[in-house]
C-alpha positions in Angstrom: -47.1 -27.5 70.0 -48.3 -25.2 66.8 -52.3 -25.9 66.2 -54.6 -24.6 63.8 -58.2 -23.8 64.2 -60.0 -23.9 60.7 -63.6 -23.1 61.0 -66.2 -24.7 57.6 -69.3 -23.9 56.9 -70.9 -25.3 53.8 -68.0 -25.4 52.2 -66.2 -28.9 51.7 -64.5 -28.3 48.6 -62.2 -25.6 49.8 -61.7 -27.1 53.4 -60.8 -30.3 52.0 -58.3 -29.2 49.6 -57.3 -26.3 52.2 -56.3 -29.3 54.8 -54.5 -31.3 51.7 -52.5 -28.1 51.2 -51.8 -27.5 54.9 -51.4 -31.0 56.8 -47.6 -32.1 55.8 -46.4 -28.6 56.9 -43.4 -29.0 59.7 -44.7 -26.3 61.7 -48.1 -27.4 62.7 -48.7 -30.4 65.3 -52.4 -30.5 65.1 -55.2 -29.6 63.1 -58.5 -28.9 64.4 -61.9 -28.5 61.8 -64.5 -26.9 63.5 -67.2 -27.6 61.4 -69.8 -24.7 61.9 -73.5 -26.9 62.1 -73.2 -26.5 58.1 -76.5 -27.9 56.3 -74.6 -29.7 53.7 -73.3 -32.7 54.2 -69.6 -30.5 55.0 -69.1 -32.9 58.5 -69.3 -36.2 57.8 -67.5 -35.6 54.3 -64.8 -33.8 56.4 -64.7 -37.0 58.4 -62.2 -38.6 56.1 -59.5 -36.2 56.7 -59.0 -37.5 60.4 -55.7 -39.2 61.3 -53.1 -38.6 64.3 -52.9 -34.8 63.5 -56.5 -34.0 62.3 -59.9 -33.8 64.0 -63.4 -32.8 63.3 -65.6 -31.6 65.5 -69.0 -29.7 65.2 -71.1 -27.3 67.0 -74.4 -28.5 67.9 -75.9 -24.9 65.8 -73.8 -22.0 64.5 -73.7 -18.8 66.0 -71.5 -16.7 63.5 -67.6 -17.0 62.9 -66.3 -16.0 66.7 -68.3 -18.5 68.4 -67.0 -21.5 65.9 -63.8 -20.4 66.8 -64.0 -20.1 70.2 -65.9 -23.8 70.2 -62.5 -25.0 68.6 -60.3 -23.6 72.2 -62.7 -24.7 74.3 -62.3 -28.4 72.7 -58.5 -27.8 73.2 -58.9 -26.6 76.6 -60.9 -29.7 77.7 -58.7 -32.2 76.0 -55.6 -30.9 77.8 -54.0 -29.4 74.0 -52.0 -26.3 75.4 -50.8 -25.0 72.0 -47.4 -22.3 72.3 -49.0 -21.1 68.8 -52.6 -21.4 67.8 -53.5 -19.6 64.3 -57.0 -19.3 63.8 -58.3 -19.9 60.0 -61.1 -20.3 57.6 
């Protein structure tokens, strides 16, 4: 399994069009948005993006860009996703 970890903060637009761009490729099984605690309204707009092979999560308050990330493999780890690949994006 190939999974991606993007991390958003405040920034819908290019996540959104970023995920469009992304989710249709072959390669990748499963997408994960880790949305940072953003103060916009970046979640629940992100919201609409989830199907089979996106989700969206968020942290409960952001501590900078390794602990978003790290956030995202602890959510794998707990929900049993064992990538072989994970790429790590934002």
């Amino acid at each position: 399994m190939n999974v991606i970890i993007v991390l958003n903060y405040n920034d819908f637009d290019n996540t959104f069009h970023y995920i469009n761009r992304i989710r249709n490729y072959a390669k990748l099984d499963y997408i994960l948005i880790v949305d940072n605690c953003s103060t916009d309204e970046s979640f629940e707009r992100l919201q609409k993006l989830k199907d089979d092979k996106v989700n969206v999560i968020r942290t409960d308050r952001n501590e900078g860009y390794a602990s978003g990330n790290n956030f995202g493999v602890r959510y794998l780890e707990k929900n049993n996703i064992i990538p072989e690949y994970l790429i790590i994006s934002n």
